[in-house]
C-alpha positions as CSV (number, residue, x, y, z in Angstrom):
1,X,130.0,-89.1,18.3
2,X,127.2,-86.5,18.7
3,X,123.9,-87.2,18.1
4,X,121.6,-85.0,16.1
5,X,118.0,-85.2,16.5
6,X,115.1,-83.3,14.8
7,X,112.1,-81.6,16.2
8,X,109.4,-83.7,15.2
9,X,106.9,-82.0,13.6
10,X,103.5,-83.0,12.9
11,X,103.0,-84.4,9.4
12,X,100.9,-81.8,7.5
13,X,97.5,-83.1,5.9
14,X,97.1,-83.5,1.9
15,X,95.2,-80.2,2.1
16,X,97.8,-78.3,3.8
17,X,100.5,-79.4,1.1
18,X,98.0,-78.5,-1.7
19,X,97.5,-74.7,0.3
20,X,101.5,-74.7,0.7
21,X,102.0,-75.4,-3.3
22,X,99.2,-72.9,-4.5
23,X,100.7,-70.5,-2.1
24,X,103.8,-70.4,-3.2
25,X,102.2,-70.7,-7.4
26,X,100.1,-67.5,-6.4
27,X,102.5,-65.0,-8.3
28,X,104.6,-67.9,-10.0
29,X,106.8,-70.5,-9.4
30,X,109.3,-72.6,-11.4
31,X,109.1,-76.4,-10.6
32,X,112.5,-76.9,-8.6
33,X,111.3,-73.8,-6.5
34,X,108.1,-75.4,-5.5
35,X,109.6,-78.6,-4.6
36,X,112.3,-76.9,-2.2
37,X,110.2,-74.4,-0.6
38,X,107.7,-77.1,0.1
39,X,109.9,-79.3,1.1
40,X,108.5,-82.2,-1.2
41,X,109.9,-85.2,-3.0
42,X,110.3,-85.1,-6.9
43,X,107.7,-87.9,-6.4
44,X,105.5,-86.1,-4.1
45,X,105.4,-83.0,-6.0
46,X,104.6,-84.5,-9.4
47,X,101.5,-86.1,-7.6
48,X,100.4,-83.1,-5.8
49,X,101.1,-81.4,-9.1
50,X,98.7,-83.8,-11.4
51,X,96.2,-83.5,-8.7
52,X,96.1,-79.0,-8.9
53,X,96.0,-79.2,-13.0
54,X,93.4,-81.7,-13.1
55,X,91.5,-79.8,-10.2
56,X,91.7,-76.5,-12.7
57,X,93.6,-75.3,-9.0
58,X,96.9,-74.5,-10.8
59,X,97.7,-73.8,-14.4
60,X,101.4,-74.0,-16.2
61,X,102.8,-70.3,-17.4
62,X,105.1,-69.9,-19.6
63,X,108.1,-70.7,-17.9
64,X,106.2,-71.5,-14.8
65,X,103.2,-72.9,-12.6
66,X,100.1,-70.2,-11.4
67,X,97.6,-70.7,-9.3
68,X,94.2,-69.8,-11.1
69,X,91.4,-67.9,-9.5
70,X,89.8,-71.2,-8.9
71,X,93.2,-72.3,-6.8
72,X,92.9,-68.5,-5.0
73,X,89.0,-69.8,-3.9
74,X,90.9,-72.8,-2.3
75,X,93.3,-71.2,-0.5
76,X,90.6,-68.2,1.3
77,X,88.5,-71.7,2.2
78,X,91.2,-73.1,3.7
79,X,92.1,-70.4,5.7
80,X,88.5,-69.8,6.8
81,X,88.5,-73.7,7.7
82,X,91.7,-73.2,9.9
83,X,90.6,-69.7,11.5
84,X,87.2,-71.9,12.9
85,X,89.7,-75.2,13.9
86,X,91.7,-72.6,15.7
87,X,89.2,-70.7,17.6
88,X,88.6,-73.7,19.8
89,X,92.1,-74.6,20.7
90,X,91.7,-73.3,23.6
91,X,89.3,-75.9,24.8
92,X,90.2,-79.2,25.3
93,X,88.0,-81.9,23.6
């Protein structure tokens, strides 16, 4: 019997999943899409979900969820945070 064994990969931080799910909203997303291409949980993604309405980060569309301006402010922060965290990789702490 073969074995078949996954690269492990680092678990992503609450921030990152919030940045993955207002990606993905930024020209908008239906729920089941969200949840696939995020690779989330039914559970996980109605929590991360609550958390970007109540945050005024995402907003619900008609038929879908949108990430609002405020979201868009998140996402360029975050990327500015990352750029800085990766400047310094090549140094070892």
């Amino acid at each position: 019997m073969l074995s078949v064994t996954r690269e492990h990969q680092p678990k992503r931080s609450r921030f990152e999943t919030m940045y993955t799910i207002l990606k993905l909203c930024s020209k908008g997303s239906k729920k089941t899409h969200i949840m696939y291409r995020a690779n989330l949980s039914h559970q996980q993604l109605e929590k991360y979900l609550a958390i970007l309405l109540d945050r005024n980060l995402l907003t619900i569309g008609e038929s879908n969820y949108l990430t609002t301006p405020r979201g868009m402010i998140f996402m360029e922060k975050f990327n500015e945070l990352k750029r800085i965290m990766d400047e310094g990789n090549d140094q070892s702490l």
